[in-house]
Each structure stands twice: as C-alpha cells, then as structure tokens.
N, C-alpha and C positions, 0 to 999 in steps of 0.2 A: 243824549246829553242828560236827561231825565235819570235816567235809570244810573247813568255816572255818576250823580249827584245824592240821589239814595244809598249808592256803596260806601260812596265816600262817608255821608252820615254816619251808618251803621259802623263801617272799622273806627269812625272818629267817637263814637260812645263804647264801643268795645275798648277800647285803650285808655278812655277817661277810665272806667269802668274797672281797668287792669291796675290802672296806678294809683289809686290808694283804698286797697284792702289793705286790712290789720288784723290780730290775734291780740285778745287780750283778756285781761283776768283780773278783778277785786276778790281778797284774800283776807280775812279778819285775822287779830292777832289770836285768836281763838285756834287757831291752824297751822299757825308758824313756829315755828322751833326756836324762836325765843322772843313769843309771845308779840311782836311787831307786826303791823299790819304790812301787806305787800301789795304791789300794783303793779301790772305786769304791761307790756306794749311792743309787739316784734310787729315793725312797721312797716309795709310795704308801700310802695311811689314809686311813680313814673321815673322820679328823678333820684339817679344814683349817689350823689354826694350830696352829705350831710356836716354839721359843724355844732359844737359848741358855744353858746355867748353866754355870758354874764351883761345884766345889765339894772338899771335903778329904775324902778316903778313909780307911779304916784306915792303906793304908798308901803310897799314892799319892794327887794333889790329879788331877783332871781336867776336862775340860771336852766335854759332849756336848748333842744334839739330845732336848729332854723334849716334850711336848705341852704346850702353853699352858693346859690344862685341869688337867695334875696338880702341884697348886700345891705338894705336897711333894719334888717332883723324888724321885719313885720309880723312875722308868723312863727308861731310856738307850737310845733307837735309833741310836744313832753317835755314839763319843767316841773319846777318846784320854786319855792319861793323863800324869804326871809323868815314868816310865819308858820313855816311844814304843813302851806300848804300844795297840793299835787294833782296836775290833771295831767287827764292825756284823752287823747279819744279814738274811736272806729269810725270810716263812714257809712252809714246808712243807705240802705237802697231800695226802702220799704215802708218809710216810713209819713215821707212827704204826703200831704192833702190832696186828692187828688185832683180838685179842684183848685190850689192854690195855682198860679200862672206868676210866681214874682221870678223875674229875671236876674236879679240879685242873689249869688251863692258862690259855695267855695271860702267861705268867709272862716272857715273853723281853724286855722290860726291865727286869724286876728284874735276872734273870740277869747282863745287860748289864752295869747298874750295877753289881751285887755284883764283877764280873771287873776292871771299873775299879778300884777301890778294891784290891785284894790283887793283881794278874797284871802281869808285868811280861814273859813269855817266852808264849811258845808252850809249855812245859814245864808252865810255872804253871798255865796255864788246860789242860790237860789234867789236871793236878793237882786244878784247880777240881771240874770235870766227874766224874773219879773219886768226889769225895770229899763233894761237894755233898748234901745229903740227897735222896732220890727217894721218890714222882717226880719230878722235877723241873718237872712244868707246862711242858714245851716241846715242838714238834715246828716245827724249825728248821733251817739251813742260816747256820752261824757262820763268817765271814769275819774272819780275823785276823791282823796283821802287828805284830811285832815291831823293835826296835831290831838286833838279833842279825841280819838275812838272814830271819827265819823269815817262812813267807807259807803258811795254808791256809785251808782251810774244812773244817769239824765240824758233816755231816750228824748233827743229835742229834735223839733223843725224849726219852722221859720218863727213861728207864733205861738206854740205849746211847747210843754216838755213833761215826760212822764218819770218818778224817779222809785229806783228800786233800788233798797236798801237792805247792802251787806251784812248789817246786823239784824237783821228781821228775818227769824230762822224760818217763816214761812214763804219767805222767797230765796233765802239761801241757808236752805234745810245742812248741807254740807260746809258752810259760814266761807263757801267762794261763790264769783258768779263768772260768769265767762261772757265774752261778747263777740261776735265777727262782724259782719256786713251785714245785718242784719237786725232789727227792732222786735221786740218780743209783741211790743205794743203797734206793732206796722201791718202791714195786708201781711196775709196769711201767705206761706209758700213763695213769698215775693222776696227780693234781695239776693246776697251771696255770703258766701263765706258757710255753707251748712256742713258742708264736707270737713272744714278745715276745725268748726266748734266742735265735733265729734273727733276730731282727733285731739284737741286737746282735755276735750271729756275724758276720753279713754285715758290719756296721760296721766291727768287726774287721778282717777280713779283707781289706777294701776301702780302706781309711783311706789319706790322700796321704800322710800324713808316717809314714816307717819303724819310728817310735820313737814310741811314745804319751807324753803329757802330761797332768797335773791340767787343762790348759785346754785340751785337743780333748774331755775327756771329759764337761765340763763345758759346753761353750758345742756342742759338738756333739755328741755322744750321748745326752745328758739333752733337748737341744731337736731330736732327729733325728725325722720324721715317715715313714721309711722303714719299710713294711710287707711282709714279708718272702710273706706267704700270697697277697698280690695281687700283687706285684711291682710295686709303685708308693711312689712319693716326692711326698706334698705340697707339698713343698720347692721341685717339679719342675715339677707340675701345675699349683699353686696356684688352687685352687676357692675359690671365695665361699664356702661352707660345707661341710663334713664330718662322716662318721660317728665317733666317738669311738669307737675297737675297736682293742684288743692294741696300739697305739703304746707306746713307750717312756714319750713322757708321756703322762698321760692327766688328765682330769675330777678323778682322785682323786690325784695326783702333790701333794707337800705338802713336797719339800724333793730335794737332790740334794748330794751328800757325796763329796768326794773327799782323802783320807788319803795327803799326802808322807811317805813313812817318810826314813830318813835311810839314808847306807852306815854300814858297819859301822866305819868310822875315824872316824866323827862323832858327836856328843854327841846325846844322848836328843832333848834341850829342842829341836833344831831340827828335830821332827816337824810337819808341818803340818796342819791342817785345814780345808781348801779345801770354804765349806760356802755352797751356793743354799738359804735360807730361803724357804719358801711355794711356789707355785705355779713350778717353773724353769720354763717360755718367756717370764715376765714378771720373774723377779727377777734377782739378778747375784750372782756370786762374792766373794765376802769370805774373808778369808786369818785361822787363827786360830792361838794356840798355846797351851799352857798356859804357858808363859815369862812369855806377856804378864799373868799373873795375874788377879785378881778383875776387875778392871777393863775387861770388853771393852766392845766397840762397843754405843754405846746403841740403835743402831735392828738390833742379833740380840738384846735383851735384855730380861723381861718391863717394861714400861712402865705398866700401869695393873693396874686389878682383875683385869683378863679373861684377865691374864698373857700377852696380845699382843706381840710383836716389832715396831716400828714398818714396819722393813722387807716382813715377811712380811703384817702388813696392806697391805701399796702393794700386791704382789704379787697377795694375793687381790682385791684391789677389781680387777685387771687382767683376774683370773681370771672376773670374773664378767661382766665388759664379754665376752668371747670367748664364755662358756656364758652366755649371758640369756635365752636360751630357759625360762620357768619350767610352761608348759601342757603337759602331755600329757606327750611324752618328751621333752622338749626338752633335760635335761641333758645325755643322749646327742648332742646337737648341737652342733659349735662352727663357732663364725663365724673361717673358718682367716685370711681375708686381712685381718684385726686382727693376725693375728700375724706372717703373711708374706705376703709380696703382688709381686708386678712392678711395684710404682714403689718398690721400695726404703724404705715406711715405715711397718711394721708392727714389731710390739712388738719382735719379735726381734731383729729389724732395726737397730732404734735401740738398742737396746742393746747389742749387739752389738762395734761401736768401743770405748764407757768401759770393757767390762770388761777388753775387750783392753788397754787401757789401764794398768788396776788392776795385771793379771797380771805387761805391764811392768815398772810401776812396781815391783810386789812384788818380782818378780827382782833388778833392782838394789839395792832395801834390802836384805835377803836378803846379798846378796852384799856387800855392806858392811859387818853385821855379822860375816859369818864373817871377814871381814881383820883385823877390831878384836874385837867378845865382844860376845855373848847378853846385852842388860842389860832387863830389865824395862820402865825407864820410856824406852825407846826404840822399843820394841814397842806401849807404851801411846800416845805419842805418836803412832805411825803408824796406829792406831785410829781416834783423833782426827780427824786427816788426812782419813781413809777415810771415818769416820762424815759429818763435813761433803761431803765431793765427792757420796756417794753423793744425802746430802738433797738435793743442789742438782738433780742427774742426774735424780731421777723430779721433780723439781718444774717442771723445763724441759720435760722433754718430756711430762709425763702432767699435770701441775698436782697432782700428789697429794702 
C-alpha cells in the first residue's frame, strides 16, 4: 500500500507539473516593426477550455484569459487593463526557497487579477509585490508591459521577487527576453521548459523578418514544430505521425496571447490583445481591447453552462481529430499531417491565409481609427464583422 501511494504521488506531481508550462517573451518597441512593444504567452494547462471576460476593477475595467471552469472569473492568465497595463506569467519550478514549507500556492491568477484591477505602471505592480500580504502562494516568472516604455519580468515567490528589465540592454542585450519554466535567479539546472527556451531562442534568432510582429509570433511561433535537442523541424520533415515532446505547442497548449502595448505618444485604450483561444495550431487570432467594452466577440466568450468559448470548442474538437489516439499512450501521439502535410491542406495550412487576412484587415481599421478616435461602438462593430467571418471560416473548412 506504501509503495501505491508513492506512484500515486509522483504521477500526481508529474501532471501538476504537465499543466502549466508556458513559452513566453518581453520584446521592446526597439525590435518591433512599428516600434510597440510586444508580450508574447502560448499557454499550456491541464485544463483544455479557456474564455474571455471583461470585467470593472477597483480601479481599472479589463479584459483577460479565465478557465471556462472558474465561473467566478477568479483568475487571470493574460489580461490587459483600462490603463495599458499588461501581465501575463510562466510557472516556475526553481525558484521557491528551499526551506520555505507554506502550504498556500497556485495563487498566480488571483495575483494576476488583483494587478489588473489597481497597476497601471511597472512602479505599481512592484508596489503591488511589496505590499501584498505573504506569502503570497506564487512561485512565478511575471511578464509585464506598460503604457510608459516599461517592459520586464519579476522572478517572484512566495516572499521575494527578482526583476529583469527589458530595457536594460545588459540584460536584454538583443532588447527581448524569453522565459519558460524556469527562474534565471532559481537553483541552477532545476525547473523545465530548457528545451522549449532554446527553441524559441533559435526562432528568435533565425526569424526572416528583422523586426518582430504580434502575427510572426502568433501564426509562427505558437504553431512552430522546430526542436531545438534533435535539430529537426516537423514543418520540414512532415511525418504521418509524431512524438509530442518539448515543442512549443504541445497536447496541453490551450491558448496563445500576444499584447500590442502602445508608444509612449499614444493613448492607453489603443493597447491590444492579440489572443489564439484553445488549442493554437487549430484556432486563429482575434484582436481585442478594452475600448471595445463589455461587448466582445461572441465565439471568445462563455456561451452556455460549461462556460465554453464557441471558438475554443472549434479549436479543441480539431485538437482531438490530431491526438485521437485514446489506448495506451496514445495522447503522446499526434497525427502531424492533419496539421501540416506536403499537399498544402492540413489545419495550419488552411488557416493560415484568413488569419493573415484578419491581421490585414485589423491594421487598416487600426489605422483609421487613429486618423479619426477610439469610439467604442466602432470597435464593437468590428467584433461583429470578426465574430461572423470567423463562424463562416471553420464552418467551410472543418464543418464545425
């Protein structure tokens, strides 16, 4: 019974352990192709449906990524706020004290939320951090960008927290920083995510266009199959079926977030949030803001009991055509050339064109409203727009 209860431990921390690694990246406007800072977050979790909320703060109104499951909107994995201000985080697993013993954790979207609602700077949420009561139930790696220029990440635990700053070309000599499962400032060789930072190193590094974008990061790094330990690209190969190990996406991947911040001559409200609901190699890009108030897109938004996104259901039912494998280990399995293939019609594939599309399209509104002003029910209407193309887009090519 002993040794049953050992197994049981160890598969029960292997699977805490599984559900939530993340990939993520602060990016200065020093880097980006029209000078905006960007924030990147391809989230992985235990839990496959994700949702949309709009909600009013103490002292800011915002809008972020909750789980379909917490019907109270407790918990914020990536928002943005009335202020442009923007967090999102990785969890750590290397960084905690090792003598610390507090029972209390898991708490990093409350955190999340509570920063939305009061933090408007980089200042703030260090203010937060100070002042919060501890311990605080985190051990984390906090990614946060500002209206002001400001851009870092705050290695924290329960009691401390370390911050490295994106504009401080002595720590991001290249004006990005990358983060996985893993604390720079944590035990050494401890944590995870090492494999998966080195592929988006590589990506980095390798990228055609000079100047990064909310849509290379999205349509290509969140759906990139490049393995940094084997030196291979799925992409490249394209096999009938594949091992699911240390890819960017993976099996447990459940959303992908990328945060337009604004330059510092421009008003809060035109902060965006370029967010892939459910499974990214199967869903698309949607553009959000808080401007656009209560009112977003109905298919990122809960729909029935289950607090379902209509989108992020299309998404997982794609997800589950790729991993159908239900015997043995078959999770670990996916059927790659459903997704990408050499005749050009696997999920990616097809989708690929609309969203590029989208991104277009988004630009020029975008840029029409800065000639004229930020008005709510113009934002609202291009939801609209959106929400219908998008229904049509997986109805054509997946019948879903």
């Amino acid at each position: 019974m002993k040794h049953i209860l050992i197994i049981a431990m160890i598969i029960s921390i292997a699977c805490a352990q599984k559900s939530v690694a993340c990939t993520s990246a602060i990016i200065t406007g020093r880097a980006t192709q029209d000078g905006r800072p960007l924030m990147w977050k391809h989230r992985d979790t235990g839990t496959e449906n994700s949702r949309i909320i709009y909600a009013w703060g103490l002292k800011y109104s915002y809008i972020g990524i909750t789980n379909s499951s917490d019907l109270k909107d407790e918990e914020i994995w990536a928002g943005t706020n009335s202020a442009g201000f923007c967090i999102m985080n990785t969890a750590s697993y290397n960084l905690k004290d090792l003598n610390d013993d507090t029972k209390i954790q898991d708490r990093e979207g409350i955190i999340m939320r509570m920063a939305l609602e009061c933090c408007a700077t980089l200042n703030d949420f260090e203010h937060f951090l100070d002042t919060v009561a501890k311990p605080m139930g985190i051990e984390a790696n906090f990614g946060v960008i500002d209206a002001k220029g400001g851009a870092a990440y705050y290695e924290a635990s329960n009691f401390t927290y370390k911050k490295y700053d994106a504009n401080d070309p002595a720590t991001a000599p290249n004006n990005y920083i990358i983060r996985t499962n893993y604390s720079y400032s944590g035990y050494e060789d401890k944590g995870m995510g090492y494999i998966r930072h080195e592929n988006a190193k590589y990506l980095f590094e390798n990228r055609q266009n000079d100047k990064f974008t909310s849509e290379w990061l999205l349509s290509s790094a969140s759906r990139s199959y490049y393995h940094s330990l084997l030196n291979c690209d799925l992409q490249t190969t394209m096999p009938q079926y594949a091992i699911d190990q240390d890819y960017i996406p993976r099996n447990s991947s459940a959303s992908a977030t990328v945060f337009q911040g604004v330059r510092q001559d421009e008003p809060a409200e035109r902060t965006a949030m370029w967010t892939v609901i459910g499974f990214p190699p199967c869903s698309i890009a949607v553009p959000l803001w808080v401007k656009g108030g209560e009112q977003l897109p109905e298919i990122m938004i809960k729909s029935g009991d289950d607090g379902n996104s209509p989108l992020c259901d299309k998404a997982v039912a794609l997800k589950h055509r790729v991993f159908h494998i239900e015997r043995g280990n078959g999770e670990k399995y996916m059927h790659f050339s459903l997704l990408y293939n050499k005749d050009g019609d696997g999920i990616i594939q097809k989708i690929r064109p609309y969203e590029k599309e989208i991104f277009a399209e988004t630009y020029t509104k975008v840029n029409e409203w800065n000639v004229t002003s930020w008005y709510t029910k113009e934002i609202q209407d291009y939801y609209k727009y959106l929400n219908a193309k998008i229904i049509k887009i997986y109805k054509e090519l997946f019948d879903l």
